[in-house]
Structures are given as structure tokens and as C-alpha cells.
N, CA, C and O of each residue as an XYZ file, in Angstrom:
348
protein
N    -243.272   -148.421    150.231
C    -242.916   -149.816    150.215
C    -241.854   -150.143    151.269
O    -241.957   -151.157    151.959
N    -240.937   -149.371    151.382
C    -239.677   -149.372    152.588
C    -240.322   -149.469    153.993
O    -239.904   -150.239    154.858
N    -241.516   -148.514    154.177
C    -241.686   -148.354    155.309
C    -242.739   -149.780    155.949
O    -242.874   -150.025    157.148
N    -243.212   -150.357    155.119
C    -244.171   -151.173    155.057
C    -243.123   -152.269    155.707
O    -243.176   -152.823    156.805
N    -242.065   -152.401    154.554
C    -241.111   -153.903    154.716
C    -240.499   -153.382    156.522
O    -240.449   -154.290    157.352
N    -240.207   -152.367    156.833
C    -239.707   -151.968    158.100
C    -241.123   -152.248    159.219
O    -240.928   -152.675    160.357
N    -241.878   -152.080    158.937
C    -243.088   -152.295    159.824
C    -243.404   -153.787    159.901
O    -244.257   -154.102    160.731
N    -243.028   -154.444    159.401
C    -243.142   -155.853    158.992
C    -242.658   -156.441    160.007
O    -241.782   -157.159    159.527
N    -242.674   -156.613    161.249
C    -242.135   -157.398    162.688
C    -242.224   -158.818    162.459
O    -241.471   -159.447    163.204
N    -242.728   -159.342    161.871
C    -242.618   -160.620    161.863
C    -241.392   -160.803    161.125
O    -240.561   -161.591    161.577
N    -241.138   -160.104    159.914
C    -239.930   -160.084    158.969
C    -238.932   -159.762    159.662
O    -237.856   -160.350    159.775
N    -239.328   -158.718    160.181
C    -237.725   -158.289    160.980
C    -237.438   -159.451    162.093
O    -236.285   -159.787    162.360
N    -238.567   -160.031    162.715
C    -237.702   -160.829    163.897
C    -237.032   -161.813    163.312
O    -235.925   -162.247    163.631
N    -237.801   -162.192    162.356
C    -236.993   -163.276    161.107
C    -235.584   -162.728    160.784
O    -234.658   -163.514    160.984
N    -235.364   -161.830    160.441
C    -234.342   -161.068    159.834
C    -233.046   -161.355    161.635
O    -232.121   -162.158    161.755
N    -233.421   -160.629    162.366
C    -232.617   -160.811    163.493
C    -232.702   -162.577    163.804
O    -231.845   -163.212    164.417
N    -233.387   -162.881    163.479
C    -232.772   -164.729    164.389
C    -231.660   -164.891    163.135
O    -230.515   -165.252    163.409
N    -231.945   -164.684    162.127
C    -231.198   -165.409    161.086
C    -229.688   -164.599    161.079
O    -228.627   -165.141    160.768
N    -229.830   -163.327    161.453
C    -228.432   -162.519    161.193
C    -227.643   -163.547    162.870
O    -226.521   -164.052    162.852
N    -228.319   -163.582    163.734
C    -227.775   -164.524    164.977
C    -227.382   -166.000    164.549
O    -226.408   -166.544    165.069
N    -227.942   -166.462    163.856
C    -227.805   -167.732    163.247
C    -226.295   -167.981    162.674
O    -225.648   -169.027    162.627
N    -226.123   -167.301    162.458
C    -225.160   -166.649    161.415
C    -224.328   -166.447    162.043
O    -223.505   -167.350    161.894
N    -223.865   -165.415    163.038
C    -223.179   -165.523    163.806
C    -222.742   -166.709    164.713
O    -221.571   -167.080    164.799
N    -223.820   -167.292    165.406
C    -223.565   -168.692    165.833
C    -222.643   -169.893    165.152
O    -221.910   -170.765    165.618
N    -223.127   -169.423    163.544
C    -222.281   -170.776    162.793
C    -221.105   -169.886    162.608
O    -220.159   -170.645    162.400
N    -220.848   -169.113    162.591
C    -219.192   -168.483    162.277
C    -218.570   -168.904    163.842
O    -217.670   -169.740    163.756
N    -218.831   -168.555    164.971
C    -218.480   -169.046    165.923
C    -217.866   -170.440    166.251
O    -216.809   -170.693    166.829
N    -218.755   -171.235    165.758
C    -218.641   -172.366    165.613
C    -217.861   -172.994    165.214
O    -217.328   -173.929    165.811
N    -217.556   -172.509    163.801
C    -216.520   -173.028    162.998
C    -215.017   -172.387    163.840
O    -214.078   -173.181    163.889
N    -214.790   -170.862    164.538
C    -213.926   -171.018    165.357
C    -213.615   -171.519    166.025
O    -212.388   -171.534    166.128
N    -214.496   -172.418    167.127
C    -214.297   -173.512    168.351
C    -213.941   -174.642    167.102
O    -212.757   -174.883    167.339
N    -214.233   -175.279    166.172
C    -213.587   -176.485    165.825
C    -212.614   -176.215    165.442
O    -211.832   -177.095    165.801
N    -211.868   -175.098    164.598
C    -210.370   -174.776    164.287
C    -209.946   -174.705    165.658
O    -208.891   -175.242    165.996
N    -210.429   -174.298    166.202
C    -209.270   -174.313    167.884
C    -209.268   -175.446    168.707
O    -208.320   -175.765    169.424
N    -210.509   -176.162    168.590
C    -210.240   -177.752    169.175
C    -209.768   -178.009    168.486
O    -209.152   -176.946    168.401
N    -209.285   -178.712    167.526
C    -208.113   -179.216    166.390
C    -207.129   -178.814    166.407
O    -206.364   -179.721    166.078
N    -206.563   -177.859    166.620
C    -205.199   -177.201    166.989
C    -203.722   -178.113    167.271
O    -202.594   -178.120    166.779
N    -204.515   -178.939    168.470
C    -203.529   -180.015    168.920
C    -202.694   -181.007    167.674
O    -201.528   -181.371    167.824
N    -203.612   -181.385    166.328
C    -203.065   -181.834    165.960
C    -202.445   -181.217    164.868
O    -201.815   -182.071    164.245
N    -202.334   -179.957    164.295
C    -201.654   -179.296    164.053
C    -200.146   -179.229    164.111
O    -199.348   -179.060    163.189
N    -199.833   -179.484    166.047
C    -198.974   -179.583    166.368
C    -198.047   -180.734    166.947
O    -197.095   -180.630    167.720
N    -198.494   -181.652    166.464
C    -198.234   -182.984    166.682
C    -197.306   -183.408    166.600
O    -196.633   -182.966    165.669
N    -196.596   -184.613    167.562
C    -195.374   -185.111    167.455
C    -195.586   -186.446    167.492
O    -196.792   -186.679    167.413
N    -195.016   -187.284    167.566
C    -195.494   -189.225    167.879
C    -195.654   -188.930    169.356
O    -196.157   -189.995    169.713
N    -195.567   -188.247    170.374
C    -195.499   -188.327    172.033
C    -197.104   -187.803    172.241
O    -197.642   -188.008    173.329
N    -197.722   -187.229    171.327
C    -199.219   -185.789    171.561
C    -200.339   -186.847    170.861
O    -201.526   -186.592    171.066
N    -199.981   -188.069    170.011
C    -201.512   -189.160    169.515
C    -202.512   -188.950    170.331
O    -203.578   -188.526    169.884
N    -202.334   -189.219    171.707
C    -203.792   -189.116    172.282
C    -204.377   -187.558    172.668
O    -205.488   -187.371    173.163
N    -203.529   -186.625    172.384
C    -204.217   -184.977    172.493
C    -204.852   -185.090    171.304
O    -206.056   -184.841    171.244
N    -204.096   -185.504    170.123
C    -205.086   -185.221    168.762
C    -206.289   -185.770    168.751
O    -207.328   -185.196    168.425
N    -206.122   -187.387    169.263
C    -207.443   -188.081    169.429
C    -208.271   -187.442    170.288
O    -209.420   -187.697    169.927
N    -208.272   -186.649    171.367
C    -208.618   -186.511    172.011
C    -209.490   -184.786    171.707
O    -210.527   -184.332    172.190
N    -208.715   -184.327    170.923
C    -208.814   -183.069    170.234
C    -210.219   -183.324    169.174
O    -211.380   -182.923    169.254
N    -209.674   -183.975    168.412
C    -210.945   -184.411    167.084
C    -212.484   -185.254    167.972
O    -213.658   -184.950    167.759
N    -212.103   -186.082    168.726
C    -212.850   -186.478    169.093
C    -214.162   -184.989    170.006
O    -215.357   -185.018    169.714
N    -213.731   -184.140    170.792
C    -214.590   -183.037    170.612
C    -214.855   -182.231    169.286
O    -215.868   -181.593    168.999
N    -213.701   -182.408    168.540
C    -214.058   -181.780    167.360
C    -215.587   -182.337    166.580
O    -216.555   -181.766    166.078
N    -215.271   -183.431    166.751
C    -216.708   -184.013    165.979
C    -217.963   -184.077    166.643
O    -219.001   -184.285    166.014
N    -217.923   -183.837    168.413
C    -219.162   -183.185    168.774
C    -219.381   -182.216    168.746
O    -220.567   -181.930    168.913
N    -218.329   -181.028    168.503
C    -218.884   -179.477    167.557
C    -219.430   -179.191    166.556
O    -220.197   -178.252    166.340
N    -218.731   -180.719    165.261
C    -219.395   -180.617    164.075
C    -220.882   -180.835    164.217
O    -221.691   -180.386    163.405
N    -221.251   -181.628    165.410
C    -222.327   -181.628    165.197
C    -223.495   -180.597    165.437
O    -224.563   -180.529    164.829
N    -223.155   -180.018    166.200
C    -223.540   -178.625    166.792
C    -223.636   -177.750    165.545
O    -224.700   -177.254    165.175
N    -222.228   -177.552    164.786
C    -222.554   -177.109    163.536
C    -223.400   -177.321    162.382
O    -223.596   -176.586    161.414
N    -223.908   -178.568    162.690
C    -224.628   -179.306    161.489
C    -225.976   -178.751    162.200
O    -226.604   -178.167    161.317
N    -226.398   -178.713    162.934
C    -228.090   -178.273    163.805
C    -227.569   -176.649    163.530
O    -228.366   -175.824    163.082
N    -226.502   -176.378    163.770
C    -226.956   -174.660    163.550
C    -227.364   -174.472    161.765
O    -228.245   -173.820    161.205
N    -226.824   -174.918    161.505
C    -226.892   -175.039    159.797
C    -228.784   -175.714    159.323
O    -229.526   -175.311    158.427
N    -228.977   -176.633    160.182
C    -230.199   -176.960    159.326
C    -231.482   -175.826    160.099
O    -232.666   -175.732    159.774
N    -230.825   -175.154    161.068
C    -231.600   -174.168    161.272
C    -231.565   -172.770    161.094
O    -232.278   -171.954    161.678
N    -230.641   -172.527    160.203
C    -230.009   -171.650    158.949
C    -231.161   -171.679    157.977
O    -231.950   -170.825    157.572
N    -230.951   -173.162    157.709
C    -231.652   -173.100    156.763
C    -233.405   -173.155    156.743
O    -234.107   -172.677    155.853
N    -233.894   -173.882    157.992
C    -234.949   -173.686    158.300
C    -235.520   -171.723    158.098
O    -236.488   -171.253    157.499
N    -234.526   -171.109    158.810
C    -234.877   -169.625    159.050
C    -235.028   -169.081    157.485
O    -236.144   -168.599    157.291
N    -234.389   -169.061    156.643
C    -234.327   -169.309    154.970
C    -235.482   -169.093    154.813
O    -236.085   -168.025    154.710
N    -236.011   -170.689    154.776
C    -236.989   -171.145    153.936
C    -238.267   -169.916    154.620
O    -239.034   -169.279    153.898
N    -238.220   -169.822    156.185
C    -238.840   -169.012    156.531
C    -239.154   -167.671    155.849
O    -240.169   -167.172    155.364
N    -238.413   -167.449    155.941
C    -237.854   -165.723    155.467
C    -238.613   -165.438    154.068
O    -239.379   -164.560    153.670
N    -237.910   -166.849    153.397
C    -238.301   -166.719    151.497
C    -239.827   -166.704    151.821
O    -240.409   -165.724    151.358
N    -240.660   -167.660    152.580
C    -242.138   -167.842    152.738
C    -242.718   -166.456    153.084
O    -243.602   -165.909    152.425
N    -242.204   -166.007    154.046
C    -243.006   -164.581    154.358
C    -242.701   -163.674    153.199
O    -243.698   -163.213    152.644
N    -241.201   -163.222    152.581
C    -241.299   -162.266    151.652
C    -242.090   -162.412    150.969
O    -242.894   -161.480    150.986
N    -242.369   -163.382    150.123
C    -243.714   -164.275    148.843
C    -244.491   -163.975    149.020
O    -245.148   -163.501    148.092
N    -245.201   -164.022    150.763
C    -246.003   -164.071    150.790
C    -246.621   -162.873    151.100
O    -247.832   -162.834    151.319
N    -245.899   -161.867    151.141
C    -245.821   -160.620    151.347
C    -245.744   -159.016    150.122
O    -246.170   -157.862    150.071
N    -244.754   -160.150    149.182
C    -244.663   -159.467    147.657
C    -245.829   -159.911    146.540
O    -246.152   -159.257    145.549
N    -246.436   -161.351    147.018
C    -247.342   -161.735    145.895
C    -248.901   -161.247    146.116
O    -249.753   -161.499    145.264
């Protein structure tokens, strides 16, 4: 049964996009803690670094939000082949 699920290339490439996926969104979430930073450190003189900070911040979130629905796309993948593979 092990060797079968290991022979399974379609599973495994599934298996590697999704472990990358994964990595991608952990990444991700590092670039928006570090674009945000600025306001962290904020004084009344730095308003427009923060604005200026969040404002990329929220085109990362979005980046994060597409890595995520293709997280989850890879998922649903994954669950479909095992099923369809165990049933």
C-alpha cells in the first residue's frame, strides 16, 4: 500500500505544490509584518511612512488572500485524488 501511495505521481506532485504553497503563504505573512514595521515605530513626524507602509501592506494582503484560495484549491485537490484513490 506504501509503495503504491509513493508511485502515485500525480499525488506526489500534488503533495509538492501544496508543501510550496505553504511555504509561499508563510513568506508572505513575513513581508506584511515587515512592511508594517513603520508603524510600529511611529511618532506624529512618520504619518505618511505608516500610510505609506499599510498601504503596500494591503497589496500583500492581497497576494496573501490568492495564495490562500490556492491552498485551498490544492486541498480540495489532494482530498479528490486520495478518495479517489482509497475508494
Amino acid at each position: 500500500m506504501i509503495q503504491d501511495f509513493e508511485r502515485d505521481t500525480e499525488l506526489m506532485e500534488l503533495l509538492d505544490k501544496l508543501r510550496c504553497t505553504m511555504r509561499d503563504v508563510r513568506s508572505q505573512i513575513s513581508i506584511i509584518e515587515a512592511t508594517i514595521s513603520p508603524c510600529q515605530k511611529i511618532e506624529e513626524k512618520n504619518y505618511k511612512d505608516c500610510i505609506n507602509a499599510v498601504s503596500t501592506a494591503e497589496v500583500e494582503a492581497i497576494k496573501f488572500m490568492k495564495l490562500n484560495v490556492e491552498l485551498v484549491d490544492l486541498l480540495a485537490s489532494l482530498r479528490r485524488q486520495v478518495y479517489s484513490r482509497h475508494l
